[in-house]
PDB file of N, CA, C and O in Angstrom, chain B, residues numbered from 101:
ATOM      1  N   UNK B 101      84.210 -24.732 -43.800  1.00  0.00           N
ATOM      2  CA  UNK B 101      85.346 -25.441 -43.297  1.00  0.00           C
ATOM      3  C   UNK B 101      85.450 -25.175 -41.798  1.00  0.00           C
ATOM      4  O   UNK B 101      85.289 -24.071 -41.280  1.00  0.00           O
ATOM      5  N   UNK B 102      85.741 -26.322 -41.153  1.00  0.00           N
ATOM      6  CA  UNK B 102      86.114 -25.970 -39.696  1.00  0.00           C
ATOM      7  C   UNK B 102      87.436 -25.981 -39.245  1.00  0.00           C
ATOM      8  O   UNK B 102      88.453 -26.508 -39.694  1.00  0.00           O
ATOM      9  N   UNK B 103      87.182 -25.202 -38.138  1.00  0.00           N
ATOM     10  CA  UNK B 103      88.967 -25.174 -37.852  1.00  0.00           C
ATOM     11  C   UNK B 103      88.921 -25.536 -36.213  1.00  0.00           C
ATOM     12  O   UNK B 103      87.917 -25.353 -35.526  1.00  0.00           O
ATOM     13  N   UNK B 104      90.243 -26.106 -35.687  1.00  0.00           N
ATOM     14  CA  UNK B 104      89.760 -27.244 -34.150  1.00  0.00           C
ATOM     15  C   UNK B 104      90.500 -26.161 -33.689  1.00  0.00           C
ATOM     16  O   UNK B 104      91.526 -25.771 -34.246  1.00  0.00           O
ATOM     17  N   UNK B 105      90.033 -25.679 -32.728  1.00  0.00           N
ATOM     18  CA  UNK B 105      90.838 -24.992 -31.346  1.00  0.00           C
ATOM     19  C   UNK B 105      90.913 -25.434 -30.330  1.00  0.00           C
ATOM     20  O   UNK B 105      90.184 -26.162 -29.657  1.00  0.00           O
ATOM     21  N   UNK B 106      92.139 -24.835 -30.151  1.00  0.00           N
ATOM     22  CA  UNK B 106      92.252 -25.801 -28.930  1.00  0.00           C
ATOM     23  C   UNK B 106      92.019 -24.858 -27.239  1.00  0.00           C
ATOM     24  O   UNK B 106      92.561 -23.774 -27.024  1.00  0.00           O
ATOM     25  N   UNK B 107      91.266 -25.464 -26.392  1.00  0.00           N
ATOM     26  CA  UNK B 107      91.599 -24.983 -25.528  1.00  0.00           C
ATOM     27  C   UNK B 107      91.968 -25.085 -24.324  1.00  0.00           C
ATOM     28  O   UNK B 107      92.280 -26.259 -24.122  1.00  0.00           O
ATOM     29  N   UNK B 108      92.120 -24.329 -23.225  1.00  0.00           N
ATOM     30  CA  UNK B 108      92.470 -24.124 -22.333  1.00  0.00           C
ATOM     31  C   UNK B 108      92.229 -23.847 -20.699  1.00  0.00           C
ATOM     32  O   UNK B 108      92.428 -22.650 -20.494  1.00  0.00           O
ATOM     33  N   UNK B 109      92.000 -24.295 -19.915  1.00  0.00           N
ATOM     34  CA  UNK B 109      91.379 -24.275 -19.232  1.00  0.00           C
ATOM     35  C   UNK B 109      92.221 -23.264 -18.128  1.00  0.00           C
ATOM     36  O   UNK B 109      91.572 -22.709 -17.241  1.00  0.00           O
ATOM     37  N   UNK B 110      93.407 -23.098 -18.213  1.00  0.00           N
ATOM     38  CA  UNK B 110      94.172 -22.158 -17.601  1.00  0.00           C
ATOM     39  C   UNK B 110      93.240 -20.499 -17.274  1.00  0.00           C
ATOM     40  O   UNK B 110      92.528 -19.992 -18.141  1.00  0.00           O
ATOM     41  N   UNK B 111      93.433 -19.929 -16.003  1.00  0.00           N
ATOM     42  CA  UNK B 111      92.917 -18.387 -16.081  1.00  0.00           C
ATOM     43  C   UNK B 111      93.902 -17.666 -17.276  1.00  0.00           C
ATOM     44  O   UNK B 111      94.878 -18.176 -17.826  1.00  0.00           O
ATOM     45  N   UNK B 112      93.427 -16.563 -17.451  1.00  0.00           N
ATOM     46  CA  UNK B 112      93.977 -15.770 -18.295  1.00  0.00           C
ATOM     47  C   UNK B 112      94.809 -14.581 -17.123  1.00  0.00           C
ATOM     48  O   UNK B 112      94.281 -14.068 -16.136  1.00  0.00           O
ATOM     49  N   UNK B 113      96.222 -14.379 -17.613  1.00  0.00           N
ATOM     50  CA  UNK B 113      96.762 -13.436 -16.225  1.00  0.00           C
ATOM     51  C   UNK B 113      95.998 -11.947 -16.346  1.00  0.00           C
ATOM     52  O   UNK B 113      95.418 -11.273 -17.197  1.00  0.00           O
ATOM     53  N   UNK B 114      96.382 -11.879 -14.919  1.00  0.00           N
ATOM     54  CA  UNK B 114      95.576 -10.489 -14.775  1.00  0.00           C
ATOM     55  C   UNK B 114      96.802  -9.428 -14.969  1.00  0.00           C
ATOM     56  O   UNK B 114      97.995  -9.684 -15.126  1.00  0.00           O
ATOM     57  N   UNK B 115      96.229  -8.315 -14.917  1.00  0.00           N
ATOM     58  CA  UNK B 115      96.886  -6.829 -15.172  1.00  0.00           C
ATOM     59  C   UNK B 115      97.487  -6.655 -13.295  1.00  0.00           C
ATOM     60  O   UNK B 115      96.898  -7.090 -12.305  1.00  0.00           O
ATOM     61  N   UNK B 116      98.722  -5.934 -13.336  1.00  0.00           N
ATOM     62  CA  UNK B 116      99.310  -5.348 -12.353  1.00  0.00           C
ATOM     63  C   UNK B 116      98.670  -3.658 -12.607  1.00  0.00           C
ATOM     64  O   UNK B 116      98.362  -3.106 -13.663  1.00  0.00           O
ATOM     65  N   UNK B 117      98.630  -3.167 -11.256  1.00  0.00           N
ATOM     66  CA  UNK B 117      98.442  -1.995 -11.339  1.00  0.00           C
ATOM     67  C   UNK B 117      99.384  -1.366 -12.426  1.00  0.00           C
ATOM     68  O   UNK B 117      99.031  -0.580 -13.305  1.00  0.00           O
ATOM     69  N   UNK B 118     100.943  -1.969 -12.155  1.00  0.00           N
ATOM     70  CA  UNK B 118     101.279  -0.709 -13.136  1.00  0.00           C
ATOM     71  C   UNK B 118     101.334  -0.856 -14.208  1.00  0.00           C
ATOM     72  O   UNK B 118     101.728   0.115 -14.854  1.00  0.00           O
ATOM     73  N   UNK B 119     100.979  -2.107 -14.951  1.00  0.00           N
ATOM     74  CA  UNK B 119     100.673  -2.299 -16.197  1.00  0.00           C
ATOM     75  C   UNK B 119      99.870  -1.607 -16.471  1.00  0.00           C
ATOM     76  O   UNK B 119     100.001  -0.774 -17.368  1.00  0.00           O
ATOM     77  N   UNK B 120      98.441  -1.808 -15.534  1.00  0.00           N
ATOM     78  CA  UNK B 120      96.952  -1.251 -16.393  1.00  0.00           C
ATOM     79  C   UNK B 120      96.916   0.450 -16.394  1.00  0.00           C
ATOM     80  O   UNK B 120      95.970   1.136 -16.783  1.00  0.00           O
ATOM     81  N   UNK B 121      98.406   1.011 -15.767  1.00  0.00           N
ATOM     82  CA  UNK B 121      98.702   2.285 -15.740  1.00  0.00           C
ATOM     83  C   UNK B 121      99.666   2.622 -16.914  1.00  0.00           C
ATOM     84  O   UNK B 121      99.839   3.660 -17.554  1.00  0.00           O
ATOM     85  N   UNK B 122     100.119   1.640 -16.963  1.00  0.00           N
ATOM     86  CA  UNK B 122     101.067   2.110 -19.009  1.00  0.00           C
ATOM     87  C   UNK B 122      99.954   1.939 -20.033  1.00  0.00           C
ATOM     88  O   UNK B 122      99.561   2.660 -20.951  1.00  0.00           O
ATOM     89  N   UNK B 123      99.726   1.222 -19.758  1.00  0.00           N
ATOM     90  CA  UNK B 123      98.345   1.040 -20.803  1.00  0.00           C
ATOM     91  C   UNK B 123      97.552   1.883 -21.022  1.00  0.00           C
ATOM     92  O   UNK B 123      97.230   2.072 -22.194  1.00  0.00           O
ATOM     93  N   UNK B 124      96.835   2.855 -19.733  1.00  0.00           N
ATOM     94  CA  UNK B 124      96.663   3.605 -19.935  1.00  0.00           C
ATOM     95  C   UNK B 124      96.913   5.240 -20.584  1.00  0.00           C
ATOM     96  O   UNK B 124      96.213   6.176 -20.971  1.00  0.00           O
ATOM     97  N   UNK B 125      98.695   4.843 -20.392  1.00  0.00           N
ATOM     98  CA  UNK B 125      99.479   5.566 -20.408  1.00  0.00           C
ATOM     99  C   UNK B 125      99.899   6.364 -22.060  1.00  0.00           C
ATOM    100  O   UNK B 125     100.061   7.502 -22.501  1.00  0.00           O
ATOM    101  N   UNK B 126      99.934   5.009 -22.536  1.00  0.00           N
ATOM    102  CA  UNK B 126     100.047   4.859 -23.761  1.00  0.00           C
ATOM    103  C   UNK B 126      99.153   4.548 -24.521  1.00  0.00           C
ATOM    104  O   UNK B 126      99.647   4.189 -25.590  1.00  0.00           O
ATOM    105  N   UNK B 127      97.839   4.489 -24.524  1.00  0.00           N
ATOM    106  CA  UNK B 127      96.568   4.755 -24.986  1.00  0.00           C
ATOM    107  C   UNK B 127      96.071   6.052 -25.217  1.00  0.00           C
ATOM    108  O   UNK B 127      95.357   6.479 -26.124  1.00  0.00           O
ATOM    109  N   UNK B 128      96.484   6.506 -24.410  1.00  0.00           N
ATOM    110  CA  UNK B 128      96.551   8.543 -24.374  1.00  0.00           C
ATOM    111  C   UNK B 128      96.041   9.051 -25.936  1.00  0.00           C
ATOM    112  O   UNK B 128      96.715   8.986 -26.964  1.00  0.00           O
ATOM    113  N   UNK B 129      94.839   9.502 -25.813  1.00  0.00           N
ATOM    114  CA  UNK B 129      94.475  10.043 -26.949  1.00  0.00           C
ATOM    115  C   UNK B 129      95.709  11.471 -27.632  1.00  0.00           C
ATOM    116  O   UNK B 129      96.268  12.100 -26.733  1.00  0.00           O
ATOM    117  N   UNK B 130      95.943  11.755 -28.613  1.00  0.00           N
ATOM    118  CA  UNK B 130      96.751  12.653 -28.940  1.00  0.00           C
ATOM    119  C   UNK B 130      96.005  13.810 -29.903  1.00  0.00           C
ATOM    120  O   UNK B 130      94.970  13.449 -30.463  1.00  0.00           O
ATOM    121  N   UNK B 131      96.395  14.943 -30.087  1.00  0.00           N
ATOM    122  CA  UNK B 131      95.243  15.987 -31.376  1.00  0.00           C
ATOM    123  C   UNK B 131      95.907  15.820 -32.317  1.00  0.00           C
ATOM    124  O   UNK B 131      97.097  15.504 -32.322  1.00  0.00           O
ATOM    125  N   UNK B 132      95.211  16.013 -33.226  1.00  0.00           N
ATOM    126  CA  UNK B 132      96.035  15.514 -34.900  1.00  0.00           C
ATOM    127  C   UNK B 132      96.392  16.776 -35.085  1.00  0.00           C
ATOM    128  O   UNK B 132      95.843  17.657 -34.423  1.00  0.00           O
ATOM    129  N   UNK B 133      97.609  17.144 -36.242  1.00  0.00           N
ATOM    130  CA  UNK B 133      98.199  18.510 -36.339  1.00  0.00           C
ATOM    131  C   UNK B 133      97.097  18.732 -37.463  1.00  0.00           C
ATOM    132  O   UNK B 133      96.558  17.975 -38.270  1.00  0.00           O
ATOM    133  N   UNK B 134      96.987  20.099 -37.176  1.00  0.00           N
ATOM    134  CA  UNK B 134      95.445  20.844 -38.040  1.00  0.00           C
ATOM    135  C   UNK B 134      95.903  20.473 -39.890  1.00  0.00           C
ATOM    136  O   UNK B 134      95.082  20.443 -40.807  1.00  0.00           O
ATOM    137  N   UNK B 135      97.115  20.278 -39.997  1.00  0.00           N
ATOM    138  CA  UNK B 135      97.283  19.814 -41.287  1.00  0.00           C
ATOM    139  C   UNK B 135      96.917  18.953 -41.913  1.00  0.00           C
ATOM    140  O   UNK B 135      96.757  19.055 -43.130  1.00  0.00           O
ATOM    141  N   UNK B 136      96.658  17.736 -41.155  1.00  0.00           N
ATOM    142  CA  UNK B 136      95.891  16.523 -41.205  1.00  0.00           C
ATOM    143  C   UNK B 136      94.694  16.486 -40.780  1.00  0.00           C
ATOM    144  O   UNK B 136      93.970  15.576 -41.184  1.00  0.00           O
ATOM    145  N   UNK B 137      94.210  17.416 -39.903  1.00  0.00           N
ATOM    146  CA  UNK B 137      92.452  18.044 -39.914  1.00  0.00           C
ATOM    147  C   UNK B 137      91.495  18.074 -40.959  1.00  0.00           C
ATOM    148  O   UNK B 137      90.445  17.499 -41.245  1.00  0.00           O
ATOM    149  N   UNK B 138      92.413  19.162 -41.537  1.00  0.00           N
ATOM    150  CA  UNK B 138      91.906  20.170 -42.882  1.00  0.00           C
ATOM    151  C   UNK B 138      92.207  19.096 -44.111  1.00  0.00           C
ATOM    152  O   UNK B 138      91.717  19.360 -45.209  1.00  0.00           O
ATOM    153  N   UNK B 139      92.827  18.156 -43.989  1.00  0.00           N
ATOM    154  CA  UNK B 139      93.400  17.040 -45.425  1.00  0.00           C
ATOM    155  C   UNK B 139      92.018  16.407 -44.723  1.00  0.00           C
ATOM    156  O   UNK B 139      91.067  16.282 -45.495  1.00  0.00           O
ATOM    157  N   UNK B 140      91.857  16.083 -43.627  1.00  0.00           N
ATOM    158  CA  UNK B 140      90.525  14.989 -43.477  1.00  0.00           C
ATOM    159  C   UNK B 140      88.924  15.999 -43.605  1.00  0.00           C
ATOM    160  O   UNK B 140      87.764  15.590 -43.562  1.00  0.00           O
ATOM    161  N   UNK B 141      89.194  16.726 -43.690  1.00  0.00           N
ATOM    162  CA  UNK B 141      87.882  17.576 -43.502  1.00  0.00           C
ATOM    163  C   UNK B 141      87.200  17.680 -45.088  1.00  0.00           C
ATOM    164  O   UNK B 141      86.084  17.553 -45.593  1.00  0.00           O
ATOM    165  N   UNK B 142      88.599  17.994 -45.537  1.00  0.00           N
ATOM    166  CA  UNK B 142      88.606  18.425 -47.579  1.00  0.00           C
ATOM    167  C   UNK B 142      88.083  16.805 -48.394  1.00  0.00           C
ATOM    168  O   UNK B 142      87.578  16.846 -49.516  1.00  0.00           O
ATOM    169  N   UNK B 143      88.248  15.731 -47.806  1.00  0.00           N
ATOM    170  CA  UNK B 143      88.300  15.027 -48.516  1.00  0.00           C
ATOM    171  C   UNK B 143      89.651  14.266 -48.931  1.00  0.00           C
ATOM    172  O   UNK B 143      89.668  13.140 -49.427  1.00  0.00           O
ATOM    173  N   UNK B 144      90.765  15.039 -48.658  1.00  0.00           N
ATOM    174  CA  UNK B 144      92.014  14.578 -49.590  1.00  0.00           C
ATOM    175  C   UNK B 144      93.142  13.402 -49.034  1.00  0.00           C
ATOM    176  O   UNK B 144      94.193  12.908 -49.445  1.00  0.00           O
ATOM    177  N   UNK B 145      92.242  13.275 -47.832  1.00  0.00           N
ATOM    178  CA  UNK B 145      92.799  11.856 -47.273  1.00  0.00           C
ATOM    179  C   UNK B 145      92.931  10.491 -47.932  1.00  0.00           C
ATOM    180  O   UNK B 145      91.823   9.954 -47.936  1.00  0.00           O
ATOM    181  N   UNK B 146      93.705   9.856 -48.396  1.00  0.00           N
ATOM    182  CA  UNK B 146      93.893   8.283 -49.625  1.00  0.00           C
ATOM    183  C   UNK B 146      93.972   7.598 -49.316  1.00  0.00           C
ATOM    184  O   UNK B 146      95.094   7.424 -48.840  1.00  0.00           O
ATOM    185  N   UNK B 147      92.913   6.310 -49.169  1.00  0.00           N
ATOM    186  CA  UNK B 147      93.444   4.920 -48.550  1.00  0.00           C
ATOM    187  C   UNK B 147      94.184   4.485 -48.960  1.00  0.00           C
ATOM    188  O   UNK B 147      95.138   4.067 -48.304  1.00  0.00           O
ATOM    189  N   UNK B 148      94.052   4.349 -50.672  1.00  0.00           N
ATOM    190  CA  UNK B 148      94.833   3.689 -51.368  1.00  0.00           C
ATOM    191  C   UNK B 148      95.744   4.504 -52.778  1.00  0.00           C
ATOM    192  O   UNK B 148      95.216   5.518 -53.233  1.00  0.00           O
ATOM    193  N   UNK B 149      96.303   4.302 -53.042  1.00  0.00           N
ATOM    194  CA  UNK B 149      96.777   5.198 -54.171  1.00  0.00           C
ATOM    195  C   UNK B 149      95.585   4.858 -55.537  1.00  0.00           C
ATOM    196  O   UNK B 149      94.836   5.624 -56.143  1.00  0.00           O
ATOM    197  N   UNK B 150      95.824   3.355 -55.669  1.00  0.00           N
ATOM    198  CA  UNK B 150      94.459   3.050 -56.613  1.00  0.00           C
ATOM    199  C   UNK B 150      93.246   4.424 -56.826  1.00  0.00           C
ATOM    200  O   UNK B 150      93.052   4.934 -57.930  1.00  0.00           O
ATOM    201  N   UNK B 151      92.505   4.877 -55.530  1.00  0.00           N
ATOM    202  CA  UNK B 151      91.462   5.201 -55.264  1.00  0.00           C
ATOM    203  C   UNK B 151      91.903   6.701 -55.705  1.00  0.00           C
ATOM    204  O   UNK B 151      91.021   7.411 -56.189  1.00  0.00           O
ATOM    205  N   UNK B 152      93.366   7.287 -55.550  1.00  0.00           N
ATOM    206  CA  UNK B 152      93.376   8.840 -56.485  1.00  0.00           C
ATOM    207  C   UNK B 152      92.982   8.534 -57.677  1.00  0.00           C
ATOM    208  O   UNK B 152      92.128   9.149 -58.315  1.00  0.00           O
ATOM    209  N   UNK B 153      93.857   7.132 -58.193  1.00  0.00           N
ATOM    210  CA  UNK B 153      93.730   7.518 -59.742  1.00  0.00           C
ATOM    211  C   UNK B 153      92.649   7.358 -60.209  1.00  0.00           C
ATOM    212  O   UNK B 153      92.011   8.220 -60.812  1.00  0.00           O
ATOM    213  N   UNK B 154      92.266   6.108 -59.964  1.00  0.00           N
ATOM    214  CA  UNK B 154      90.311   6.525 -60.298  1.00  0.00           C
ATOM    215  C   UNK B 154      89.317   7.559 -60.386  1.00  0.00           C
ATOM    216  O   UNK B 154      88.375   7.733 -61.159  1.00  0.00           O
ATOM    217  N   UNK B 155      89.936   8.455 -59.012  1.00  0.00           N
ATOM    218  CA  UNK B 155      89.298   9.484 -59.094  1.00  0.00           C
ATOM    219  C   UNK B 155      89.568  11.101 -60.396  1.00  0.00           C
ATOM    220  O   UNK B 155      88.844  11.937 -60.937  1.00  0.00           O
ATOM    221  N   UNK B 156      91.224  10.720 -60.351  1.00  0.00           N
ATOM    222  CA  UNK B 156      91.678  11.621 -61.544  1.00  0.00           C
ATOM    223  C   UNK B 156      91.197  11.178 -62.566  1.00  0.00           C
ATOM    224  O   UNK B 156      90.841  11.947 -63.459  1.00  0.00           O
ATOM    225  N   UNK B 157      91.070   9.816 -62.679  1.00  0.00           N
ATOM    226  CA  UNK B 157      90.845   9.754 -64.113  1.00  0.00           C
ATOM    227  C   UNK B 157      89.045   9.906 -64.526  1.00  0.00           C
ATOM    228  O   UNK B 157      88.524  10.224 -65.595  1.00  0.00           O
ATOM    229  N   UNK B 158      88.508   9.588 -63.389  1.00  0.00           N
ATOM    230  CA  UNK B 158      86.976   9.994 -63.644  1.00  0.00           C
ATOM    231  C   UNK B 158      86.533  11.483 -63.680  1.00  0.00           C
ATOM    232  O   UNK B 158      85.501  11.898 -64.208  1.00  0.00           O
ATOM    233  N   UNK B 159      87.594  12.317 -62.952  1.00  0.00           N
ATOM    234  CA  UNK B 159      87.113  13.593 -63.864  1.00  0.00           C
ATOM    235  C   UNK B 159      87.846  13.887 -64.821  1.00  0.00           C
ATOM    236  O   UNK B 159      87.612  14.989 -65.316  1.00  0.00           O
ATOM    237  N   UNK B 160      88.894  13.123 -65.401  1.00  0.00           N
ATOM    238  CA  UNK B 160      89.009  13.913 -66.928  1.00  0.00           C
ATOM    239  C   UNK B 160      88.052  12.824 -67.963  1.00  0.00           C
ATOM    240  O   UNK B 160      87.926  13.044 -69.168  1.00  0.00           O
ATOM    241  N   UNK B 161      87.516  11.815 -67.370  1.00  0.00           N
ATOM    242  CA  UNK B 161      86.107  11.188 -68.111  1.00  0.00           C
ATOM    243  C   UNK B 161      85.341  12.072 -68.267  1.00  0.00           C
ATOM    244  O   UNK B 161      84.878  12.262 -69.392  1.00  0.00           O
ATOM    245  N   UNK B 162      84.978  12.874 -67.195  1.00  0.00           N
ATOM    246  CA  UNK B 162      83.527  13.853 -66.922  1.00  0.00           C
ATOM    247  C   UNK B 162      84.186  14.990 -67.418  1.00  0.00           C
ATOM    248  O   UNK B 162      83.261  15.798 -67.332  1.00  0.00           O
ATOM    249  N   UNK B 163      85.031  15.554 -67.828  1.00  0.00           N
ATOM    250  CA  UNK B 163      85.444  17.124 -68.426  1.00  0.00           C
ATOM    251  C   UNK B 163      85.533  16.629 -70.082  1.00  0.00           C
ATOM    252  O   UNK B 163      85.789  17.509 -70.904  1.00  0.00           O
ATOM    253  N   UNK B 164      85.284  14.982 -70.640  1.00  0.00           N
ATOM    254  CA  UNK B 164      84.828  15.024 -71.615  1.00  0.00           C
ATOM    255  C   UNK B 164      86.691  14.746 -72.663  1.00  0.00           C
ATOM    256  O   UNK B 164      86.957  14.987 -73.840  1.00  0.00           O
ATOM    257  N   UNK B 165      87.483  14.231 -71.648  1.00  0.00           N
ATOM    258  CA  UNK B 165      88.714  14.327 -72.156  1.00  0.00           C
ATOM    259  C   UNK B 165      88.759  13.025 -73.285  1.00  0.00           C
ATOM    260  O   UNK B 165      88.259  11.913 -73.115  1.00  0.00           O
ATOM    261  N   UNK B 166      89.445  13.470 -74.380  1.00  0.00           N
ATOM    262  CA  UNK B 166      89.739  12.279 -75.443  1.00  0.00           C
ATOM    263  C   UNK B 166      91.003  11.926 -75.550  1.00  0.00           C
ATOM    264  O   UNK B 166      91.319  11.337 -76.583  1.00  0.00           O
ATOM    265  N   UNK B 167      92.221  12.236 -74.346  1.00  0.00           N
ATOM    266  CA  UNK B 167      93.678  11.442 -74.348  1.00  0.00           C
ATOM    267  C   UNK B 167      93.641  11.886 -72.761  1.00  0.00           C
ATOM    268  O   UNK B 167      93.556  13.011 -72.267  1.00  0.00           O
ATOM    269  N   UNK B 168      93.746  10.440 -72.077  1.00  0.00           N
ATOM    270  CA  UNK B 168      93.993  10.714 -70.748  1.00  0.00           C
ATOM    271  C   UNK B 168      95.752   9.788 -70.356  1.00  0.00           C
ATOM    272  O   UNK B 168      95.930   8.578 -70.492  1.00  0.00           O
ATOM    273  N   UNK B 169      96.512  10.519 -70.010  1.00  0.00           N
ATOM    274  CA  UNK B 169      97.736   9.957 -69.615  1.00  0.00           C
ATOM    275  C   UNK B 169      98.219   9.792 -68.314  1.00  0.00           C
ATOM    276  O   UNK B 169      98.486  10.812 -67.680  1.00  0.00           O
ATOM    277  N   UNK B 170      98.418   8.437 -67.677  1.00  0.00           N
ATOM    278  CA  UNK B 170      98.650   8.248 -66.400  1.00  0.00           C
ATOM    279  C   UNK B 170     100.125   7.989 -66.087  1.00  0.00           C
ATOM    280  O   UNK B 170     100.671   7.030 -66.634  1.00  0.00           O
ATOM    281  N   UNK B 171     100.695   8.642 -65.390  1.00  0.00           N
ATOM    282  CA  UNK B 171     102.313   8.280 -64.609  1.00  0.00           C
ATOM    283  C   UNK B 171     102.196   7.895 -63.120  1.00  0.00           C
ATOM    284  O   UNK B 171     102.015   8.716 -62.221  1.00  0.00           O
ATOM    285  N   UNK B 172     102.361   6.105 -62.891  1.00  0.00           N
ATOM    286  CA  UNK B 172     102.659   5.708 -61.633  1.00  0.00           C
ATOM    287  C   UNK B 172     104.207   5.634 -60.854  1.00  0.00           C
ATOM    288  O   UNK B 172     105.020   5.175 -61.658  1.00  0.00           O
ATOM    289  N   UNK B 173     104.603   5.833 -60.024  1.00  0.00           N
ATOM    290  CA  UNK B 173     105.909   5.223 -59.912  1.00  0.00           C
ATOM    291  C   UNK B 173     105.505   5.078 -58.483  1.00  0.00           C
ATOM    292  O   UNK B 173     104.737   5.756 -57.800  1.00  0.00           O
ATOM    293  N   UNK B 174     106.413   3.733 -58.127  1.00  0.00           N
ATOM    294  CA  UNK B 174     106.477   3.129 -56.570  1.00  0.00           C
ATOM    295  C   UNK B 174     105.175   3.231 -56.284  1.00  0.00           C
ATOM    296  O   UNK B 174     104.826   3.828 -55.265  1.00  0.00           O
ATOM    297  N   UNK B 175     103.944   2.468 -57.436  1.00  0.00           N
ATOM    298  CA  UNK B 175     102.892   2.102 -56.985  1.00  0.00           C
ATOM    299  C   UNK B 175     102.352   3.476 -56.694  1.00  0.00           C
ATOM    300  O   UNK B 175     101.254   3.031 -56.358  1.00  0.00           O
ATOM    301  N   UNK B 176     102.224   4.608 -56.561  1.00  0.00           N
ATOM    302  CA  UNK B 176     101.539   5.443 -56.593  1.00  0.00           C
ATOM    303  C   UNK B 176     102.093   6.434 -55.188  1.00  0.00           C
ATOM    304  O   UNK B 176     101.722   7.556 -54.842  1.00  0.00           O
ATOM    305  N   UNK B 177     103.017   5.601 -54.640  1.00  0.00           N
ATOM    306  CA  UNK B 177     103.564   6.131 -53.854  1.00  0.00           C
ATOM    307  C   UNK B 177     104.556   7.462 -53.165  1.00  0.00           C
ATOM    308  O   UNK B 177     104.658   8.086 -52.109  1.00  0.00           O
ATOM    309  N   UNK B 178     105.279   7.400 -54.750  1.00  0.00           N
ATOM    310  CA  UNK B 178     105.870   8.593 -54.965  1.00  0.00           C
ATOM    311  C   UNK B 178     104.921   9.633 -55.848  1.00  0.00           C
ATOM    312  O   UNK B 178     104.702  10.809 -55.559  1.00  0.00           O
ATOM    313  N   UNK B 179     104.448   8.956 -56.918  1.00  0.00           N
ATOM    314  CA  UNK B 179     104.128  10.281 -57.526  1.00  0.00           C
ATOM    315  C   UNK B 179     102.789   9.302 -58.556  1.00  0.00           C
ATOM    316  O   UNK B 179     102.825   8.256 -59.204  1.00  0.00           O
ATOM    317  N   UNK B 180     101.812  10.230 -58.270  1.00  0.00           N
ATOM    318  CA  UNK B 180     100.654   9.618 -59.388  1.00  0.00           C
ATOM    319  C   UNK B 180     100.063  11.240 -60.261  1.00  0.00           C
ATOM    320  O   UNK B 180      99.486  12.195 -59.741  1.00  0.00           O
ATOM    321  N   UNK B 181     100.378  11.094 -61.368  1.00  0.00           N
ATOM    322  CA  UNK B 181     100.112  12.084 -62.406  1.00  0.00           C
ATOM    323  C   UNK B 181      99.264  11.871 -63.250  1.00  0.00           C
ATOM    324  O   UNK B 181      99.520  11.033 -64.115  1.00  0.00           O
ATOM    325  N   UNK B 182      98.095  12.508 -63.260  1.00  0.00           N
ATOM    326  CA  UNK B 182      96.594  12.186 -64.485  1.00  0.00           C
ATOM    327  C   UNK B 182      96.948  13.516 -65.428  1.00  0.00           C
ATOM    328  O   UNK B 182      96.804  14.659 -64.994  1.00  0.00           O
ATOM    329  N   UNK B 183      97.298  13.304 -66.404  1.00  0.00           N
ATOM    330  CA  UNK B 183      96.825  14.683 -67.292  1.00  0.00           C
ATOM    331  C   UNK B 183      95.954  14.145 -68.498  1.00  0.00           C
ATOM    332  O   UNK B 183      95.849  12.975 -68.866  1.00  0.00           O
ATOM    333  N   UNK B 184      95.217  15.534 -69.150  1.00  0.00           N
ATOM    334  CA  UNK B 184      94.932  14.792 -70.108  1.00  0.00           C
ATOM    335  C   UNK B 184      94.428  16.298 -71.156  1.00  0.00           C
ATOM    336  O   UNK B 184      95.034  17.364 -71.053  1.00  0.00           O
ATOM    337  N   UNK B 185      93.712  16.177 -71.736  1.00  0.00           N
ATOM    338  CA  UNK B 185      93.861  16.815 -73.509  1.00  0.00           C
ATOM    339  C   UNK B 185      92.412  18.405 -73.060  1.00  0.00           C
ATOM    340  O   UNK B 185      92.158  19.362 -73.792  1.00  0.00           O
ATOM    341  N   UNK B 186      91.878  18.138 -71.877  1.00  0.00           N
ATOM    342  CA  UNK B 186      90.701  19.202 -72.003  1.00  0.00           C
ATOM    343  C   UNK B 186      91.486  20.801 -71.061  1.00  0.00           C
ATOM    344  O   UNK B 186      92.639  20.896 -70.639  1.00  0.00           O
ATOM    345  N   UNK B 187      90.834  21.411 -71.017  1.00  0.00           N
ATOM    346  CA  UNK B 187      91.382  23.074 -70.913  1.00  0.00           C
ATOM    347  C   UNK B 187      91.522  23.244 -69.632  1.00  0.00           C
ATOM    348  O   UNK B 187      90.532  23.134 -68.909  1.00  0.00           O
ATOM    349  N   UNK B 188      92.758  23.540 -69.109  1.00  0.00           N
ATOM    350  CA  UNK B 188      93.007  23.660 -67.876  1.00  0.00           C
ATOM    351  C   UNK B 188      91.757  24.927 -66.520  1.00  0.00           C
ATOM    352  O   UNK B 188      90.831  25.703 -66.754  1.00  0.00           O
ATOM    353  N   UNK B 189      92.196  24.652 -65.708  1.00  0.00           N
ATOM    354  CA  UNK B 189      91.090  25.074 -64.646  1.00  0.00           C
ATOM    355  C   UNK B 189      92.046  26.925 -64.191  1.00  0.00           C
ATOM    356  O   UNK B 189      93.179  27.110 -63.747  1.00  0.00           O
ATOM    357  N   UNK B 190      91.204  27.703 -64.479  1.00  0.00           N
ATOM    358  CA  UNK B 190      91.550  29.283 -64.345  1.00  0.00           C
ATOM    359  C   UNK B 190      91.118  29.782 -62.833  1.00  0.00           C
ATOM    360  O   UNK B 190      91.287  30.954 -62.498  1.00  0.00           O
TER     361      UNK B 190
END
């Protein structure tokens, strides 16, 4: 499918110094607090809530579980709970 654009023959405006100085300004790289380091380092960072539960529920697949019980609420947002029937971790 095509789509018609339209264009323009106008320049595009330029940057003022002190624009291209907020910009810069506010581009400012920042350090992430080491709490969110160590969550990205571990793995335990979530794109999606979907993508925990899959993952909970594929290891109580792989620990061989025969009742797996899932609790979503607010989409996974508040609280996503996998339990299921095999022997807890010591």
């Amino acid at each position: 499918m095509e789509v018609e654009r339209e264009h323009s023959e106008e320049p595009l405006p330029t940057m003022t110094e002190e624009d291209e100085a907020e910009a810069i300004r506010v581009a400012k790289i920042h350090r992430l607090h080491q709490s969110v380091v160590n969550s990205i380092a571990t793995g335990e960072v979530i794109q999606r809530p979907v993508s925990a539960v899959k993952e909970l529920v594929e290891n109580s697949i792989d620990a061989h579980s025969t009742s797996i019980n899932v609790v979503v609420k607010d989409g996974g947002l508040k609280l996503i709970q996998v339990s299921d029937d095999t022997a807890k971790w010591t």
